[in-house]
N, C-alpha and C positions, 0 to 999 in steps of 0.2 A: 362428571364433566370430562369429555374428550380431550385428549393430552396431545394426540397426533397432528404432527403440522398438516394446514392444508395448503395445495399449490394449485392456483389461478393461473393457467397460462394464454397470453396475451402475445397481440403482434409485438415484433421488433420495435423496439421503444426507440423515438426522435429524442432530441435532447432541444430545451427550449430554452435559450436566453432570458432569463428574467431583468425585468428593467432596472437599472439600478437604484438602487438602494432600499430594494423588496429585500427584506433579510426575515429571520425568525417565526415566528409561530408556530403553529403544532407540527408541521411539519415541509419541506420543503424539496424542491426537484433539482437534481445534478450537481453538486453543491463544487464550486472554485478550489480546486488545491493550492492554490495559490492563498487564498483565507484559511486553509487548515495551522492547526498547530497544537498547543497544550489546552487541556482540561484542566479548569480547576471548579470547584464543586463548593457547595454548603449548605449548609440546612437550617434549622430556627433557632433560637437565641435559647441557651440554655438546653438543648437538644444532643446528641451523643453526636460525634464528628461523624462526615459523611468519607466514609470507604470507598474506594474505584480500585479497580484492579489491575496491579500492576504493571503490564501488558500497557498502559495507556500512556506508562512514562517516555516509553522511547516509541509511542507509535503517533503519527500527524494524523488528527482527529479533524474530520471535513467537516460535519454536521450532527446533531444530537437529536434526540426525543425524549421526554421525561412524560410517567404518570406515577403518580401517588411517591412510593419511595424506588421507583423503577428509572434508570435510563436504559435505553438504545443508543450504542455510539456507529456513526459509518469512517469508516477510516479513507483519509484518502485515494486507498486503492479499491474501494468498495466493497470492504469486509463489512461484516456486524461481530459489532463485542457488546455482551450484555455489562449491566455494574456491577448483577448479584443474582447468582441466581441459588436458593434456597434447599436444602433437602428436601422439606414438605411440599415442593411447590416445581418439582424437576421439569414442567410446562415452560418455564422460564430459559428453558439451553435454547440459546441458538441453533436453529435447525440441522441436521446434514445436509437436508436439501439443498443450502445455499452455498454450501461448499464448491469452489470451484465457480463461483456465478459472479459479477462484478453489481451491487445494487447501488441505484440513481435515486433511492428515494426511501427515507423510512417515516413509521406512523407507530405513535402508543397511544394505547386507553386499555383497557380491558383486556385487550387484545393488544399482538404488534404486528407491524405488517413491515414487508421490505418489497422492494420493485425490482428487479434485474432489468439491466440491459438488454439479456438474452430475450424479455418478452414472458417473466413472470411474476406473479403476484401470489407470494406467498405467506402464509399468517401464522402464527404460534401464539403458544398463552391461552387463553380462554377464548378455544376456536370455535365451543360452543355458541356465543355471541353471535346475534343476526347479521353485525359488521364485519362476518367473513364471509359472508355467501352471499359473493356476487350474481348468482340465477344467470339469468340470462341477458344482464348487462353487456353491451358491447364496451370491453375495457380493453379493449386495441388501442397502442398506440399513447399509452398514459405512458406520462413524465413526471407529476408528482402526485403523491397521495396523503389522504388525511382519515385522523377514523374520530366518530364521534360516541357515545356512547352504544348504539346499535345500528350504527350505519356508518356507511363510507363514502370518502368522492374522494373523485379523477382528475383531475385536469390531462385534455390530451393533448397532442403536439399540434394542433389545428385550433387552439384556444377555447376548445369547445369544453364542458364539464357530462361527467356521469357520475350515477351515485347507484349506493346497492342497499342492499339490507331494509331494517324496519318502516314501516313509511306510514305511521299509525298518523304522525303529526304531517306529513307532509316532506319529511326528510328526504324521501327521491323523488320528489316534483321538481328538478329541476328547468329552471322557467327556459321556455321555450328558445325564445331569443337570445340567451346569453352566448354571447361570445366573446373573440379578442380577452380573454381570462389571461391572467400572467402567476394568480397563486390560489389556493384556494384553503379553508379550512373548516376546523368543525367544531360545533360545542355539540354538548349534549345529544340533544335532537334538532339540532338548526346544521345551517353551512352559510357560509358567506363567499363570496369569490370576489377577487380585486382585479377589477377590468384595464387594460393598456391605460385606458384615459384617466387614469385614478378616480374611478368610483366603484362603489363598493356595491351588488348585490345577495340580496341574503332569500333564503329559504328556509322553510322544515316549520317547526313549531314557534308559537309568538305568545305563551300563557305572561310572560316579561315584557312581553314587545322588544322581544332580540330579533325581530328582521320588520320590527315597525321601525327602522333606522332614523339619526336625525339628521336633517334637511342636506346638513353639510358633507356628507360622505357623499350626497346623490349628485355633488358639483364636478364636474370636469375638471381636471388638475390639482382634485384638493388633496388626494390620498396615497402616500407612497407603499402604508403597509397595513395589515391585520394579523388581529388574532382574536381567537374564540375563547371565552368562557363559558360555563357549564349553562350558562342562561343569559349569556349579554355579547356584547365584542368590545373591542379594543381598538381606535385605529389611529393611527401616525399623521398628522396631516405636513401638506407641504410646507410650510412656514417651523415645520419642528412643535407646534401641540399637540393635543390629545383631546381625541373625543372618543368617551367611552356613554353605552348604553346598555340598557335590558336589568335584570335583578339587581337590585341595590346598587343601582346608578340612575337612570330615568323613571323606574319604578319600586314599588315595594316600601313594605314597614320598616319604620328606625332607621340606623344608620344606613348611610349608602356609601360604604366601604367600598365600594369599587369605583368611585370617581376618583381621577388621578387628586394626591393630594397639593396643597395651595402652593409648598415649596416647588412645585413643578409650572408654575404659573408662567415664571419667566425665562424660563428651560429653552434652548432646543435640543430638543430628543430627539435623536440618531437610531436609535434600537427599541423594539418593545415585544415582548410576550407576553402569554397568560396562559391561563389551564384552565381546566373543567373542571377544579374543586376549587376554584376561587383566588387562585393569585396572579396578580397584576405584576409587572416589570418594567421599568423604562432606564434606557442610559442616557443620559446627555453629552455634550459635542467635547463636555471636560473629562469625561470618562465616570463622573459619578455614576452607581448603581441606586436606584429608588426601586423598593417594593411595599405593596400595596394589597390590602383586599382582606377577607374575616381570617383569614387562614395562609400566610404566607412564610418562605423561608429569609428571616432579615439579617441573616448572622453574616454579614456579605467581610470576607475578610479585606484586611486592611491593603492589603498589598497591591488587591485587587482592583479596587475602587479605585479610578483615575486612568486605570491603564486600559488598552487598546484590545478591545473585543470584537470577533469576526460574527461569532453566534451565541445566541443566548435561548436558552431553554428553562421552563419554571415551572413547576408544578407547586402543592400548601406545602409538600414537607422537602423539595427540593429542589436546588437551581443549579443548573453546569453553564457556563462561560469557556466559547471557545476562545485562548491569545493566538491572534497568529504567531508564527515563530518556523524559524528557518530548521527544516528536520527533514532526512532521509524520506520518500514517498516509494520508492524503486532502488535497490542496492547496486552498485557495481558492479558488472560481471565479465566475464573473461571468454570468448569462446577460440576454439583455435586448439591447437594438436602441442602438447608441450616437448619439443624436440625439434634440436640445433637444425636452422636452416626452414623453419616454418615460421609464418608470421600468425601472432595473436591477433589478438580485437577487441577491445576493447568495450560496451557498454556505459557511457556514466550515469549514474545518479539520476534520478530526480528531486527535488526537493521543491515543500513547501514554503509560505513567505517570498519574499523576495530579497534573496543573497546581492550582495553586492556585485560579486562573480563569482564564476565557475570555474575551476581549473581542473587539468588530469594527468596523472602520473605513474610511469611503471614503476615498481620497486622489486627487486632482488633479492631476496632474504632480507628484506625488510627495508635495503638502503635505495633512495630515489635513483634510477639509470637512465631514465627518459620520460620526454615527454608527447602528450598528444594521442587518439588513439586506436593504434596501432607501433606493432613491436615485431622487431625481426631478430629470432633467436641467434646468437653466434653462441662460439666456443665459450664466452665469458660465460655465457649462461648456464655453460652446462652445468649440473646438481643444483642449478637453486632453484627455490621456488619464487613465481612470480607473482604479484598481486596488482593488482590494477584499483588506484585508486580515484576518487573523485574530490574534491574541496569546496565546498561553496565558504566565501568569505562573508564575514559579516559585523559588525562594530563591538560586538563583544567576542569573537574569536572565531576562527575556522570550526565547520562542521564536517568531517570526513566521512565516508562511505568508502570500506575498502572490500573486494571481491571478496571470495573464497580464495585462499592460494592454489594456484596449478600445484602437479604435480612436480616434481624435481627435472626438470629441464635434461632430457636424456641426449646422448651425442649423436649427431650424425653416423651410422653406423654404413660406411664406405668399401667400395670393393678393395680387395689387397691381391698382393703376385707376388708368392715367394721363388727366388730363382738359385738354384745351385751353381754359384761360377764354376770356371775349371778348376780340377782338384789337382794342385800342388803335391807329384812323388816326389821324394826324396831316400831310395835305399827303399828301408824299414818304414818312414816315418811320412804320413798325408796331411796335406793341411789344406782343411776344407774352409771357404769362405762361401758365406749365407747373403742374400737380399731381398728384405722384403720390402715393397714399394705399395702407393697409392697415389691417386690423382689429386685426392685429399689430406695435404699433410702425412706427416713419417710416422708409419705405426710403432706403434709401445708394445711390449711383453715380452713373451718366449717361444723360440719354437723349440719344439722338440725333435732331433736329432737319433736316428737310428743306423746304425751302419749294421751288414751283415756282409758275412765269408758263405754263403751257400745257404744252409738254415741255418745256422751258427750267427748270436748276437755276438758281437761283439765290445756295442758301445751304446748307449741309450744315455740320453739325459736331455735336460731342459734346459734353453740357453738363452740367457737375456740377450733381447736388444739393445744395440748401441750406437745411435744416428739410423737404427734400420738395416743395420746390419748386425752379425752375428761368425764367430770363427771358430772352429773346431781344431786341433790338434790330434794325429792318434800315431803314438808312439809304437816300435817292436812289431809291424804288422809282420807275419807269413806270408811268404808270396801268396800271387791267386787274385781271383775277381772279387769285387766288393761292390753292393750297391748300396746306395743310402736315400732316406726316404727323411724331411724336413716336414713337417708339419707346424702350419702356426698358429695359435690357438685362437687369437682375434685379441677384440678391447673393442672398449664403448664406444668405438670410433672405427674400427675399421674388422670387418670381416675376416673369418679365416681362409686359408690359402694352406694345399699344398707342392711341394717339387719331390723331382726323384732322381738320382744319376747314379753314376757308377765310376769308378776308377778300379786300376792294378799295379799290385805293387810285383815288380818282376825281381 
């Protein structure tokens, strides 16, 4: 089996508003950062806990895909993080391909698929499978995708659907006339698509009668959402029911484990998924989790059940639940040149959920010194470093995002003029006074002081400043000319300078 990703590239992808309250199924298009937030995950009852990686604690998780014991997670900045990916089975990394790419849409079965923005369509995993060879499919201009067991569909920005791979059963016969599509999904060898008007069209194979549909999905306004199983579908209707069909639901031997069960009678259900190995999902308006079907994960923890979920994903051996929750999407950044007399800039945050507010603040080595953003360096600043923070508030505590720190805020580094006053004879004894200036505040340090009788040193040294200036004394001179040369050596603030003159002692 081929290990190498493939990449399908496609027009520049539209982004399509999905009507509200289309949420979940196998997979979905340009998913709300605003609905992103924590994962939390579980599997079957009496089953080993389910693992996520790390990575997922502090990252705001947009949308999921799960098959068998696999998820795809898309992060709100349109990364992919796989859950696990295996020694025996290294087909499972995330591609490089995608690096660098921002993806609107991901798909699992067999295979995974992810959509970029940029306009491509790329797969990994078991890219052997006919659900990655698009042929000569026109898949310009897709917004979300979905994969079925050997085949794929499109939905495009134009409401319109395509589909690729096997088409033994009918899987790419997408019916002529379908348009105004707002989701689409897959089972096995079927698709279904949910039209604006809430009704539902199905294709591909019928050995179940999963696209002999019942009566009630074919009404106008009845259907907000779908999803596929491996031989049936799932769908949401307006009033908060469920009508489920195809294999052990409208047909088939024994039980028919896939009709929603009776405790769901007087439900309204908000959320629903399923999968292609036979698990059913629905939330209700109280936040209860119900699952359902031969083969499903019920271990649903306690914490979880009641509270507020944005996306819900199910396969038999596993279910992820996105909470929304107020988290970092984009971190704080800083641009701007760090040195006295330049102004920064600030970037804030983005953040998923919705924060109460937003606030932003410079800090200093670490202590708040303004707000707003934008900052104009002074002298305060010089050696510290800056960090530029963001806050969003929220009823359980502030969420920070703080930059990278600038480097150490360096000074304005100013022209300087040292000047030799007149030199003070007296007999034997000169007394030289020194000025060093700027337009910029009184320079600091020392200059260094040379006096000479012809080539003959006489006096050399380093002489602090003091308000800016600086006074020499030289005792015992020999008569004769003497010239002296002042050098200054500078400071973090103000450039060096030198002077030169001369006096005689007669």
């Amino acid at each position: 089996m081929s290990t190498k990703p493939l990449i399908r590239s496609i027009a520049a992808a539209g982004v399509l508003a999905l009507t509200a309250g289309l949420l979940g199924g196998i997979a979905h298009a340009a998913p709300d950062p605003v609905d992103a937030g924590q994962v939390v995950s579980w599997g079957q009852t009496g089953a080993d806990p389910i693992s996520l990686p790390t990575e997922l604690g502090s990252t705001a998780i947009a949308d999921v895909a799960v098959f068998a014991d696999q998820a795809v997670f898309l992060t709100a900045t349109g990364e992919v993080i796989m859950r696990e990916v295996y020694d025996d089975n290294p087909a499972d990394e995330v591609p490089e391909e995608l690096a660098g790419e921002k993806v609107i849409s991901i798909a699992a079965s067999s295979a995974y698929a992810a959509l970029t923005e940029s306009g491509k369509l790329i797969f990994w995993g078991n890219v052997a499978s006919p659900s990655t060879d698009v042929g000569s499919t026109p898949v310009n201009e897709l917004t979300q995708i979905a994969l079925g067991q050997h085949h794929g569909v499109g939905l495009k920005a134009d409401g319109t659907v395509v589909a690729w791979g096997a088409n033994a059963d009918g899987q790419t016969d997408v019916p002529g006339d379908l348009d105004d599509v707002v989701k689409v999904v897959a089972g096995d060898e079927h698709s279904y698509a949910l039209r604006a008007d809430g009704t539902v069209v199905g294709w591909g194979r019928n050995q179940f009668q999963q696209v002999t549909m019942p009566a009630a999905v074919g009404e106008p306004g009845s259907v907000v959402d779908i999803a596929a199983r491996g031989a049936g579908g799932l769908a949401l209707m307006s009033d908060g029911s469920l009508v489920s069909w195809g294999q052990q639901a409208t047909v088939g031997f024994g039980a028919k484990y896939n009709l929603p069960p009776a405790s769901l009678a007087d439900k309204n259900v908000t959320r629903i998924a399923a999968s292609n190995t036979g698990a059913n999902l629905a939330i209700d308006d109280t936040g209860a989790i119900t699952t359902w079907g031969s083969t499903r994960p019920d271990d649903v923890p306690a914490d979880l059940d009641g509270g507020t979920i944005a996306e819900v994903a199910v396969s038999s051996q596993l279910a992820v639940a996105i909470q929304p929750a107020v988290m970092p999407i984009t971190n704080s950044t800083v641009s701007g040149t760090a040195k006295q007399g330049q102004t920064l800039t600030g970037t804030p945050a983005t953040f998923s959920g919705t924060p109460d507010g937003v606030s932003t603040e410079w800090l200093a080595d670490g202590t708040s010194v303004a707000e707003g953003t934008t900052l104009v360096l002074t002298a305060a600043h010089v050696g510290k470093k800056i960090t530029f923070r963001t806050t969003a508030s929220t009823p359980e505590g502030d969420v920070v995002s703080d930059s990278t720190p600038t480097a150490a805020v360096a000074a304005l580094i100013s022209a300087s003029k040292t000047a030799i006053n007149k030199v003070k004879v007296k007999k034997s004894k000169a007394t030289i006074k020194l000025k060093v200036t700027s337009s910029t505040g009184t320079p600091t340090g020392k200059v260094k002081v040379e006096v000479k009788k012809g080539k003959k040193k006489v006096f050399s040294k380093n002489v602090k400043l003091k308000n800016g200036g600086a006074k020499v004394v030289l005792k015992k001179l020999k008569k004769g000319k003497y010239k002296i040369t002042a050098k200054y050596a500078g400071s973090k603030a103000h450039k060096a300078s030198n002077a030169k003159g001369k006096f005689r002692v007669k």
